[in-house]
C-alpha positions as CSV (number, residue, x, y, z in Angstrom):
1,X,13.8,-21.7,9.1
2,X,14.3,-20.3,5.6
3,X,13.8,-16.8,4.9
4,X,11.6,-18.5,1.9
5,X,9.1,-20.0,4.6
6,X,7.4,-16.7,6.2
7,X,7.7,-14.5,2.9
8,X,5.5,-17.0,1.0
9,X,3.2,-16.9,4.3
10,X,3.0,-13.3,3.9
11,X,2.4,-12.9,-0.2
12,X,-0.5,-15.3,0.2
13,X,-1.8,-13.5,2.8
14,X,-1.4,-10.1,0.4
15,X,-2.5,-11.8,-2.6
16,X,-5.8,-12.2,-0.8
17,X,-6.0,-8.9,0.7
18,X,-5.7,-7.7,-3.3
19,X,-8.2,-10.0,-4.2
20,X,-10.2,-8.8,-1.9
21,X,-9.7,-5.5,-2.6
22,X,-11.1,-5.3,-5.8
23,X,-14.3,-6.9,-4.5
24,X,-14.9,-3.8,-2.8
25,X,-16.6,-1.9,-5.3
26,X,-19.3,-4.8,-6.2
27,X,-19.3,-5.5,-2.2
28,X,-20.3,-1.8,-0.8
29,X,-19.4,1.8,-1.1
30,X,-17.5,3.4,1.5
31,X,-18.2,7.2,2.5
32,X,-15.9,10.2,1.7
33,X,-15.2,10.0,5.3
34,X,-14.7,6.8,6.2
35,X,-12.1,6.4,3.1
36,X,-9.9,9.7,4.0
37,X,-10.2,8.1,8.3
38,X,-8.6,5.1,6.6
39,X,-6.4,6.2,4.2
40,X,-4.5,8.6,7.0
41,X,-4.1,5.4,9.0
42,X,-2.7,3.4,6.6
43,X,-0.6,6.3,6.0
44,X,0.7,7.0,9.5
45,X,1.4,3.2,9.6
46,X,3.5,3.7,6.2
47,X,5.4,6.5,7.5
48,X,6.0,5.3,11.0
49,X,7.8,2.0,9.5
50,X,9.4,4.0,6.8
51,X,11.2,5.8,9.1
52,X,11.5,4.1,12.4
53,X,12.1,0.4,11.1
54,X,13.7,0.2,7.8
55,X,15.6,3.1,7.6
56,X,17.1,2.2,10.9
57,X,17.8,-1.2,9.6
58,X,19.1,0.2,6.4
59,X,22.3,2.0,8.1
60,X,23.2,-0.6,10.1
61,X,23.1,-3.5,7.2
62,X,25.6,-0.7,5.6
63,X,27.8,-0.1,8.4
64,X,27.9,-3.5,9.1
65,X,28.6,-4.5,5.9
66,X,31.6,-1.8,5.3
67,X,32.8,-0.9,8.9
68,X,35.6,1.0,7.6
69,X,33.9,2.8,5.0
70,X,33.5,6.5,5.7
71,X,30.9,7.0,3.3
72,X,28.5,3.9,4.4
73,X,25.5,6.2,6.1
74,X,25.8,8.7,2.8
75,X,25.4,5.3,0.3
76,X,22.0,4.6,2.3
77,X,20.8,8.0,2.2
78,X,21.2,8.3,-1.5
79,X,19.5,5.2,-1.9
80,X,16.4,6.7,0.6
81,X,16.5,9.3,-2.1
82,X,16.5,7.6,-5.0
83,X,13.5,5.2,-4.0
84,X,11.0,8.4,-3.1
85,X,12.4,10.0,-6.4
86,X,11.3,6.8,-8.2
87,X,8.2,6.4,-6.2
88,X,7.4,10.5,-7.0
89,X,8.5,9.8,-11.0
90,X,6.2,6.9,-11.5
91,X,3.5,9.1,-9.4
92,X,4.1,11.9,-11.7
93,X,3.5,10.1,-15.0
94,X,1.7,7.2,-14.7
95,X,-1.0,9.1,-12.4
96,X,-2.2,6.1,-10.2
97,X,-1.9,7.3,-6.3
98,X,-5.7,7.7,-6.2
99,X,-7.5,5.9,-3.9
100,X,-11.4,7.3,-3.6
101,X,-12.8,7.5,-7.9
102,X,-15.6,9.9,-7.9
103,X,-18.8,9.7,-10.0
104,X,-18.9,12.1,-12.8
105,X,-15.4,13.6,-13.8
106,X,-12.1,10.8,-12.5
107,X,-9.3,13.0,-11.8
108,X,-5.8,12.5,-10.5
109,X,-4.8,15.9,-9.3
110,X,-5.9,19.0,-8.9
111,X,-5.0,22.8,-10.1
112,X,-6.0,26.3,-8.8
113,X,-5.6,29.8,-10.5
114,X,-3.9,32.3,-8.4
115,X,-7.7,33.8,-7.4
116,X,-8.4,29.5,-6.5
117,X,-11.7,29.8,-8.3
118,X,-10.7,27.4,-11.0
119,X,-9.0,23.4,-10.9
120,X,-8.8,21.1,-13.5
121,X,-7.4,17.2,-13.9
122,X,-6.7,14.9,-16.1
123,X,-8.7,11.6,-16.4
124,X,-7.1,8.7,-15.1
125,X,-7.5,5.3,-17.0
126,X,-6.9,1.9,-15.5
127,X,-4.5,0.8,-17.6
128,X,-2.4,3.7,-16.8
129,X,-3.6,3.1,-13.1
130,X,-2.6,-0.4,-13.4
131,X,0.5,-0.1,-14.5
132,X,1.3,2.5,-11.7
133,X,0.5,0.3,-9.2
134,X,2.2,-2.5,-10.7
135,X,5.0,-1.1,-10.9
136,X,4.7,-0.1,-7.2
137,X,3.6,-3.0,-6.3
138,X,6.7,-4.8,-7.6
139,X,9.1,-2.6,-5.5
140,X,6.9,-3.4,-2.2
141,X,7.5,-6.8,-3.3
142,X,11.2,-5.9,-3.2
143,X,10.8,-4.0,0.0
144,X,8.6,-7.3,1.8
145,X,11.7,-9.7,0.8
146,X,14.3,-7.4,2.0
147,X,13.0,-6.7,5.2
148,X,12.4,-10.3,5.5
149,X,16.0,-11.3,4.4
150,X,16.9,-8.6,7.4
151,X,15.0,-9.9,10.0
152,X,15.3,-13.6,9.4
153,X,16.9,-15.4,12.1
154,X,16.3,-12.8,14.8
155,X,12.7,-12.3,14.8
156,X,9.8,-14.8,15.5
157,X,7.8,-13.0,12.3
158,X,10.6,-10.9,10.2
159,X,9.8,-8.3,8.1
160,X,6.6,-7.8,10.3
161,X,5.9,-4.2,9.6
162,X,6.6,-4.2,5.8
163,X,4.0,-7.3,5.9
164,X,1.8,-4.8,7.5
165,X,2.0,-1.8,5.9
166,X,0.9,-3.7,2.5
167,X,-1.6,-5.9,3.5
168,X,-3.1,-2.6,4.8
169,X,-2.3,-0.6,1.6
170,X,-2.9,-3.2,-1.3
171,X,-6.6,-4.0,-1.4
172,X,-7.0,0.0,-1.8
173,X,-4.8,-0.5,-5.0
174,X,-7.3,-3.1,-6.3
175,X,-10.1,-1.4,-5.6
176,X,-8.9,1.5,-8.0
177,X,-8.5,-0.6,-10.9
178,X,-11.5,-2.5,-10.0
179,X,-13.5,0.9,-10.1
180,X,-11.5,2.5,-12.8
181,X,-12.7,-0.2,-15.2
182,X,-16.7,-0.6,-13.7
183,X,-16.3,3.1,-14.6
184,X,-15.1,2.5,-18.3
185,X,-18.0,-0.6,-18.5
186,X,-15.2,-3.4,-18.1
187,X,-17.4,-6.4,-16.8
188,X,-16.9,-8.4,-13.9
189,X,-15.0,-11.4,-15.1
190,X,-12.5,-8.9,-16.8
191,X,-11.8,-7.4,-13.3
192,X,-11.5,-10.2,-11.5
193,X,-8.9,-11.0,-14.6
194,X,-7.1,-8.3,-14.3
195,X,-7.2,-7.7,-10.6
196,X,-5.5,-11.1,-9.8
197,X,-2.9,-10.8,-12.3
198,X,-2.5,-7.3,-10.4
199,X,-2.2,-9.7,-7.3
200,X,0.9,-11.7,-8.3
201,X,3.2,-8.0,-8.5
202,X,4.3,-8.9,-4.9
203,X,5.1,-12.0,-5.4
204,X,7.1,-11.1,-8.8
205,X,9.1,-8.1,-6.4
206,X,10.2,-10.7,-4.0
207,X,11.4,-13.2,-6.7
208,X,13.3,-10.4,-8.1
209,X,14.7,-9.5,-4.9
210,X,16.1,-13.0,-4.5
211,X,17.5,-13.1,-7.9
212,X,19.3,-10.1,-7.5
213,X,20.2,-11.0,-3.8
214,X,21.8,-14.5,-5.2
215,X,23.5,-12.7,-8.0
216,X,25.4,-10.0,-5.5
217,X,26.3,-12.5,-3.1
218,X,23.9,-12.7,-1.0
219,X,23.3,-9.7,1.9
220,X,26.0,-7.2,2.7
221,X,25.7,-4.0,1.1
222,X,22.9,-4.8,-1.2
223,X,20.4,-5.4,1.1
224,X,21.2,-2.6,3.2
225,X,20.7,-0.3,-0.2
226,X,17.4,-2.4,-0.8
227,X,15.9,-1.4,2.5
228,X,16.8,2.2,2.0
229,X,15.1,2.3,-1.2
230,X,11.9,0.6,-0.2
231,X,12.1,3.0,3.1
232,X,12.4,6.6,-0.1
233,X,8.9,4.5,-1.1
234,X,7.5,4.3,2.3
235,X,7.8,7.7,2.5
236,X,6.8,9.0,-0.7
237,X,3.7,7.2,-1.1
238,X,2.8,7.8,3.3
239,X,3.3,11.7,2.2
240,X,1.5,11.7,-0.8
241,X,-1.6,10.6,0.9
242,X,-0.9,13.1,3.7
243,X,-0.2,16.0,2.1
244,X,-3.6,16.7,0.1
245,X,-5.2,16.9,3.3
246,X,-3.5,20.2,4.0
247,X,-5.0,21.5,1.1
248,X,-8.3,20.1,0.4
249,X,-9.7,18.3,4.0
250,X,-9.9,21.2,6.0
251,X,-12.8,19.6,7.2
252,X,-12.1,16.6,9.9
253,X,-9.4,17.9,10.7
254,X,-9.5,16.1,14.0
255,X,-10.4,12.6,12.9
256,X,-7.8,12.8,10.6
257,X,-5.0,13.7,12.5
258,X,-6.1,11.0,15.2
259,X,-6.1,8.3,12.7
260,X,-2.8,9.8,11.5
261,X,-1.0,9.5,15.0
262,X,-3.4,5.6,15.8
263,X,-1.1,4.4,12.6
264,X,2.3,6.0,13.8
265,X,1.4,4.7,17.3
266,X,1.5,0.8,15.3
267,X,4.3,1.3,13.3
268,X,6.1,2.4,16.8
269,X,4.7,-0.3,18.3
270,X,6.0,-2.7,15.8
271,X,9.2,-1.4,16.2
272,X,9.0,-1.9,20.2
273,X,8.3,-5.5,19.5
274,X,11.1,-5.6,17.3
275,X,13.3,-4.5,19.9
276,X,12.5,-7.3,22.2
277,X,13.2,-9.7,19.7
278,X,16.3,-8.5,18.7
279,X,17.5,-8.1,22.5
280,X,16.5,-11.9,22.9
281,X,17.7,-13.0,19.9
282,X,20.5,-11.0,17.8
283,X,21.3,-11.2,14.5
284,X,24.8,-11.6,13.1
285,X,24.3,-8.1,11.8
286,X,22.6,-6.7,14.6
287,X,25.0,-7.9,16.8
288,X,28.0,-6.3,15.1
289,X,26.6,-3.6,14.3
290,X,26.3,-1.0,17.0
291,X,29.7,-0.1,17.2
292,X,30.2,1.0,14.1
293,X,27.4,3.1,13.7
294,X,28.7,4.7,16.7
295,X,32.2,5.1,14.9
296,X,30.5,6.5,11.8
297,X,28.4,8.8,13.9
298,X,31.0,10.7,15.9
């Protein structure tokens, strides 16, 4: 079966979670609580197949790819680092990593004095949101049809835990730009307008993927340097959600950090069932790819 086959399964099933997503605000109104609860699972789940699945996949692709290269691992980290970089850039000025929009003043980050009696923000727009989360939603398009392209032919569902982690995450995405604009008096029809072109970023990642993919060949080291950079993502956007609780959710603690370890516990989980797979079925990569690693490694 083509690689094609389950990635179009899984945008359709995405472009509906989005679409969905931005319904939320006209649906209900979920509590402070319940929102944070969520958001730590999501992020746990993020995190969990950040690190444990693509990252992994990542320098094997590499080592497989260039056995005799000494500097194959090094190429995958730098790639890791350049996805969170870009992930933490586009963070940093387009301001749309903001998943709860509060009544009365919308801001995207907060600032304390030395003395912590004083913060301040700056008021997020949607269209800066949208763009944000366009633009991250194209490179978890990317990251979908890379760890598809990885697992096909070895897996019964490839690029399971990708699929996952943004069918989770995306409808929280729409429902920012969906609130963003009730808050600036867009109507309805406008946000379902704008909220299903936001839908088709996804898909537009994976075409590009593919593009690119054809154009270099098709696998080798190019994948391998994809699913590190989607992994830097993972991992920038899993700790940016994380790391505010430290700060300001001293209160449930508890819940938190269970939902926290509940969505590490499923990314592992995911990679457990991976495992099987793989040990009933291996990949021409997978296969190969073991004892080079353990070249590389010593």
């Amino acid at each position: 079966m083509s690689s094609i086959v389950p990635l179009t399964y899984y945008c359709l099933l995405i472009f509906g979670a989005s679409i969905a997503g931005g319904m939320i605000p006209v649906w209900f109104r979920l509590t402070h609580r319940v929102m944070e609860c969520v958001v730590s699972f999501v992020a746990g789940v993020m995190l969990g197949v950040g690190v444990l699945h693509m990252l992994p996949h990542a320098l094997a692709q590499a080592v497989a790819a260039s056995p005799e290269s000494p500097t194959a691992i090094s190429a995958v980290m730098l790639w890791l680092l350049l996805g969170l970089l870009t992930m933490f850039f586009i963070e940093r000025f387009f301001c749309f990593h903001h998943h709860e929009v509060e009544e009365g003043e919308v801001t995207c980050h907060h600032e304390s004095d030395h003395d912590g009696t004083h913060g301040h923000g700056h008021d997020i727009t949607w269209s800066g949101a949208a763009l944000g989360l366009t633009l991250h939603s194209i490179i978890a398009g990317v990251a979908l049809a890379a760890g598809v392209e990885h697992g096909h032919g070895s897996m019964a569902l490839p690029g399971l835990g990708t699929f996952l982690v943004i069918l989770l995450h995306k409808p929280f995405d729409s429902m920012t730009i969906a609130t963003l604009m009730s808050r600036g008096g867009w109507s309805l029809m406008w946000r379902h307008v704008v909220n299903g072109l936001f839908s088709l970023a996804i898909p537009l990642g994976a075409v590009i993927f593919h593009v690119g993919l054809m154009r270099e060949g098709g696998g080798g080291s190019t994948l391998a340097y994809a699913l590190a950079f989607a992994a830097g993502t993972f991992l920038c956007i899993s700790l940016s959600d994380l790391l505010p609780e430290l700060q300001f959710h001293d209160h449930d603690r508890v819940k938190l950090s269970l939902a926290l370890i509940l969505g590490l516990a499923l990314a592992w989980g995911i990679c457990l069932l991976e495992s099987n797979s793989h040990a009933h079925a291996p990949s021409p990569v997978e296969a190969t790819s073991s004892e080079p690693i353990q070249k590389v490694m010593k």
